[in-house]
N, C-alpha and C positions, 0 to 999 in steps of 0.2 A: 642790375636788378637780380635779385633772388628768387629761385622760381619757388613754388613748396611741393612738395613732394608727397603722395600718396594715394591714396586708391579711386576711383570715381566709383561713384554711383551705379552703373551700371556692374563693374568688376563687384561691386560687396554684393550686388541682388544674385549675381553668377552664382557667388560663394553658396550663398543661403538657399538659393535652390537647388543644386546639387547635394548640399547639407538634409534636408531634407527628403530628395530622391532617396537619398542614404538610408535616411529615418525609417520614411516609409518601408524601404524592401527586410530590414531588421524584424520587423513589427510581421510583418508579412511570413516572413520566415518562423519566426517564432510562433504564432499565432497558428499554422498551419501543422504545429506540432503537439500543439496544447493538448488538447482532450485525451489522444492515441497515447501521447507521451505520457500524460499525468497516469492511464489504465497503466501502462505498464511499469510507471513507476511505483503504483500502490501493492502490485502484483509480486513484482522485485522486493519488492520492501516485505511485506507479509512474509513469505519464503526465506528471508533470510531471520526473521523475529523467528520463525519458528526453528530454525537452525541453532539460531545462540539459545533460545531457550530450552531444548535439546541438550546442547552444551554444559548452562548451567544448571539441568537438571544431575547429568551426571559427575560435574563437580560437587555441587551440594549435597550429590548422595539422598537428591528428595525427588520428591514426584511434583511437575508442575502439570499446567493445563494452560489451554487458550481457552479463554469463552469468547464466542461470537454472537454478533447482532447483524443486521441485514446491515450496518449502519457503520461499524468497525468491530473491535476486538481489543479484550484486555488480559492481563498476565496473572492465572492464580498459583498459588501453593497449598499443597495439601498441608494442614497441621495434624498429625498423627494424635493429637492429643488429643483433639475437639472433635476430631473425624471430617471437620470442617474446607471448606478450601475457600482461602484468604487471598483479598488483593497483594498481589508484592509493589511495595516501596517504591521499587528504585525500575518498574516497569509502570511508566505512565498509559492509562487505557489510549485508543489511538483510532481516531476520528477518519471516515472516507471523505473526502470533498464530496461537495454538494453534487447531486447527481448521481454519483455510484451506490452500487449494491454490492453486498457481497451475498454468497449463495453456497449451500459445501453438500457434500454426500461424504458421508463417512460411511466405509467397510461397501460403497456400494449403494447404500441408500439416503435418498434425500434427505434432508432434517430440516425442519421447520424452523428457522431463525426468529427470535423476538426482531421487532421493529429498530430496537434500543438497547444500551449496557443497561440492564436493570437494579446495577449494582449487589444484587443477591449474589448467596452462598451456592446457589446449585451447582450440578457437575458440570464442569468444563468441555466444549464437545470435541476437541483436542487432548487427551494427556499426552504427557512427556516420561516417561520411566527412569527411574537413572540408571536403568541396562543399558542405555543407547537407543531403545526403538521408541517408536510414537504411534499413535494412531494413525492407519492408514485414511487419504483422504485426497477428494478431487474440489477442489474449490476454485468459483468461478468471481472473480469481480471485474463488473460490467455497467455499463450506461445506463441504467435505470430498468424499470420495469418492461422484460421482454425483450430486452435488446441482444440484438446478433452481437453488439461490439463489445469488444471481450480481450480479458485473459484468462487463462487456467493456469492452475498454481496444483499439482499432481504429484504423491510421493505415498512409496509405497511400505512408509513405517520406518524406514533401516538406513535409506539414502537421502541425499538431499533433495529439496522440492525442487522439481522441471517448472520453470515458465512457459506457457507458449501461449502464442496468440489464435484465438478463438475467430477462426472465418467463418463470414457469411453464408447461408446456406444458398 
Protein backbone atom coordinates (compact mmCIF):
# COMPACT_ATOMS: atom_id res chain seq x y z
CA UNK A 1 0.00 0.00 0.00
CA UNK A 2 0.90 3.57 -0.80
CA UNK A 3 0.91 5.92 1.82
CA UNK A 4 0.23 9.81 0.62
CA UNK A 5 2.38 12.18 1.49
CA UNK A 6 1.79 15.71 2.87
CA UNK A 7 1.22 18.24 5.41
CA UNK A 8 -1.60 17.79 8.40
CA UNK A 9 -3.73 20.02 9.63
CA UNK A 10 -2.21 21.08 12.46
CA UNK A 11 1.57 21.78 10.44
CA UNK A 12 -0.49 24.36 7.80
CA UNK A 13 -2.47 26.18 11.04
CA UNK A 14 1.54 26.34 12.52
CA UNK A 15 2.51 27.83 9.07
CA UNK A 16 -0.22 30.53 9.08
CA UNK A 17 0.14 31.62 12.34
CA UNK A 18 3.43 32.25 12.47
CA UNK A 19 2.76 33.86 8.90
CA UNK A 20 0.84 36.19 10.63
CA UNK A 21 2.82 36.81 13.97
CA UNK A 22 5.08 38.01 11.02
CA UNK A 23 2.28 40.15 9.58
CA UNK A 24 1.40 41.68 12.52
CA UNK A 25 5.04 42.87 13.99
CA UNK A 26 5.65 44.45 10.04
CA UNK A 27 2.49 46.41 10.53
CA UNK A 28 3.59 47.25 14.05
CA UNK A 29 6.92 48.47 12.88
CA UNK A 30 5.85 50.49 10.29
CA UNK A 31 3.03 52.05 11.84
CA UNK A 32 5.09 53.11 14.78
CA UNK A 33 7.08 55.20 12.30
CA UNK A 34 4.38 56.73 10.34
CA UNK A 35 3.50 60.23 11.49
CA UNK A 36 7.45 61.21 12.95
CA UNK A 37 8.63 59.68 9.70
CA UNK A 38 6.07 61.25 7.26
CA UNK A 39 7.13 65.05 9.49
CA UNK A 40 10.46 64.47 8.47
CA UNK A 41 9.91 63.43 5.29
CA UNK A 42 7.96 66.45 4.21
CA UNK A 43 10.68 68.52 6.03
CA UNK A 44 13.59 66.64 3.85
CA UNK A 45 11.68 67.14 0.95
CA UNK A 46 10.89 71.05 1.29
CA UNK A 47 14.73 71.77 1.87
CA UNK A 48 15.89 70.11 -0.91
CA UNK A 49 12.71 71.72 -3.46
CA UNK A 50 14.25 74.68 -2.26
CA UNK A 51 17.91 73.74 -2.94
CA UNK A 52 17.08 72.61 -6.86
CA UNK A 53 14.98 75.62 -7.15
CA UNK A 54 17.99 77.66 -5.96
CA UNK A 55 19.90 75.74 -8.63
CA UNK A 56 17.53 76.46 -11.35
CA UNK A 57 17.37 79.72 -10.49
CA UNK A 58 20.86 80.36 -11.15
CA UNK A 59 20.95 78.12 -14.26
CA UNK A 60 18.17 80.02 -15.83
CA UNK A 61 19.68 83.22 -14.92
CA UNK A 62 15.97 84.20 -13.61
CA UNK A 63 14.53 84.86 -10.18
CA UNK A 64 12.18 82.16 -8.85
CA UNK A 65 10.21 82.13 -5.51
CA UNK A 66 8.32 79.57 -3.36
CA UNK A 67 4.79 80.67 -2.40
CA UNK A 68 3.43 79.21 0.77
CA UNK A 69 0.11 78.26 2.40
CA UNK A 70 -0.30 76.69 5.85
CA UNK A 71 -1.25 73.68 3.66
CA UNK A 72 1.94 73.31 1.08
CA UNK A 73 3.82 75.26 -1.45
CA UNK A 74 4.25 75.90 -5.12
CA UNK A 75 7.15 77.00 -7.59
CA UNK A 76 6.94 80.73 -9.15
CA UNK A 77 8.83 82.64 -11.82
CA UNK A 78 9.31 86.09 -12.03
CA UNK A 79 8.38 87.33 -15.79
CA UNK A 80 10.39 90.51 -16.32
CA UNK A 81 8.13 91.51 -18.88
CA UNK A 82 4.64 91.45 -16.93
CA UNK A 83 6.47 92.26 -13.63
CA UNK A 84 4.34 89.42 -12.93
CA UNK A 85 5.39 85.92 -11.06
CA UNK A 86 4.10 82.83 -12.86
CA UNK A 87 3.44 79.30 -11.98
CA UNK A 88 6.34 77.06 -13.65
CA UNK A 89 5.24 74.09 -15.70
CA UNK A 90 7.27 71.48 -14.83
CA UNK A 91 7.17 72.43 -10.80
CA UNK A 92 3.79 70.74 -9.77
CA UNK A 93 2.36 72.81 -6.44
CA UNK A 94 2.91 70.15 -3.56
CA UNK A 95 0.28 69.22 -1.14
CA UNK A 96 0.97 68.42 3.11
CA UNK A 97 -0.73 65.30 4.12
CA UNK A 98 -3.70 65.63 6.07
CA UNK A 99 -2.69 66.88 9.43
CA UNK A 100 0.34 68.98 8.76
CA UNK A 101 0.96 72.62 8.74
CA UNK A 102 3.46 74.36 7.56
CA UNK A 103 4.47 77.74 9.31
CA UNK A 104 7.89 80.26 8.24
CA UNK A 105 9.42 83.51 9.79
CA UNK A 106 11.44 85.03 7.18
CA UNK A 107 14.30 87.58 8.00
CA UNK A 108 13.20 86.79 11.62
CA UNK A 109 9.65 87.57 11.47
CA UNK A 110 6.50 85.46 11.53
CA UNK A 111 4.25 85.81 8.32
CA UNK A 112 0.99 85.03 8.13
CA UNK A 113 0.34 82.07 5.70
CA UNK A 114 -3.08 81.86 3.62
CA UNK A 115 -4.92 78.67 4.62
CA UNK A 116 -4.44 77.55 0.87
CA UNK A 117 -2.46 77.95 -2.82
CA UNK A 118 -4.81 80.71 -3.82
CA UNK A 119 -3.36 80.28 -7.04
CA UNK A 120 -2.71 84.33 -7.28
CA UNK A 121 0.23 86.37 -8.76
CA UNK A 122 1.40 87.87 -5.42
CA UNK A 123 5.03 87.86 -4.13
CA UNK A 124 6.42 84.66 -3.23
CA UNK A 125 7.52 84.57 0.39
CA UNK A 126 10.74 82.70 -0.56
CA UNK A 127 12.76 84.36 -3.59
CA UNK A 128 15.55 82.63 -5.19
CA UNK A 129 18.08 85.10 -7.07
CA UNK A 130 20.26 83.79 -9.64
CA UNK A 131 23.26 85.17 -7.52
CA UNK A 132 23.17 81.92 -5.53
CA UNK A 133 21.38 83.41 -2.35
CA UNK A 134 17.64 83.21 -1.20
CA UNK A 135 15.83 84.40 1.37
CA UNK A 136 16.75 83.74 4.70
CA UNK A 137 14.13 81.59 6.66
CA UNK A 138 13.08 79.45 9.64
CA UNK A 139 10.21 77.26 8.69
CA UNK A 140 8.41 74.89 10.93
CA UNK A 141 6.09 71.79 9.54
CA UNK A 142 4.32 70.27 12.20
CA UNK A 143 1.23 68.23 13.51
CA UNK A 144 -1.57 70.51 13.23
CA UNK A 145 -2.39 73.42 15.17
CA UNK A 146 0.01 74.04 18.32
CA UNK A 147 1.68 71.13 18.27
CA UNK A 148 5.13 70.52 19.94
CA UNK A 149 5.88 67.84 17.05
CA UNK A 150 7.87 69.08 14.60
CA UNK A 151 10.51 69.73 12.25
CA UNK A 152 12.40 72.94 11.32
CA UNK A 153 13.82 73.43 7.93
CA UNK A 154 16.52 76.79 8.90
CA UNK A 155 18.83 78.40 6.20
CA UNK A 156 20.46 81.30 6.22
CA UNK A 157 20.16 82.52 2.46
CA UNK A 158 23.76 81.26 1.00
CA UNK A 159 23.81 77.54 2.46
CA UNK A 160 21.74 74.60 2.20
CA UNK A 161 18.62 74.22 4.43
CA UNK A 162 19.40 72.36 8.17
CA UNK A 163 16.58 69.83 9.22
CA UNK A 164 16.08 69.22 12.59
CA UNK A 165 13.78 68.04 14.78
CA UNK A 166 11.63 70.31 16.90
CA UNK A 167 11.44 68.79 20.90
CA UNK A 168 9.12 69.08 23.28
CA UNK A 169 9.27 71.69 25.62
Amino acid sequence: MVQARGFTLVEVLVVVVIMGVLAGAVMLAGGARGDAYQLREEAERFGTVVRLVADEAVLDNREYGIQLSTQGYGIRRHDGRSGRWLPVPDWAPHRLPAGMQFSIAVEGAPLQLPNADTGDERPPQILLSSSAQWTPFHARIHAGEGSARGYRIDSDGMNDPQVSEMLAP
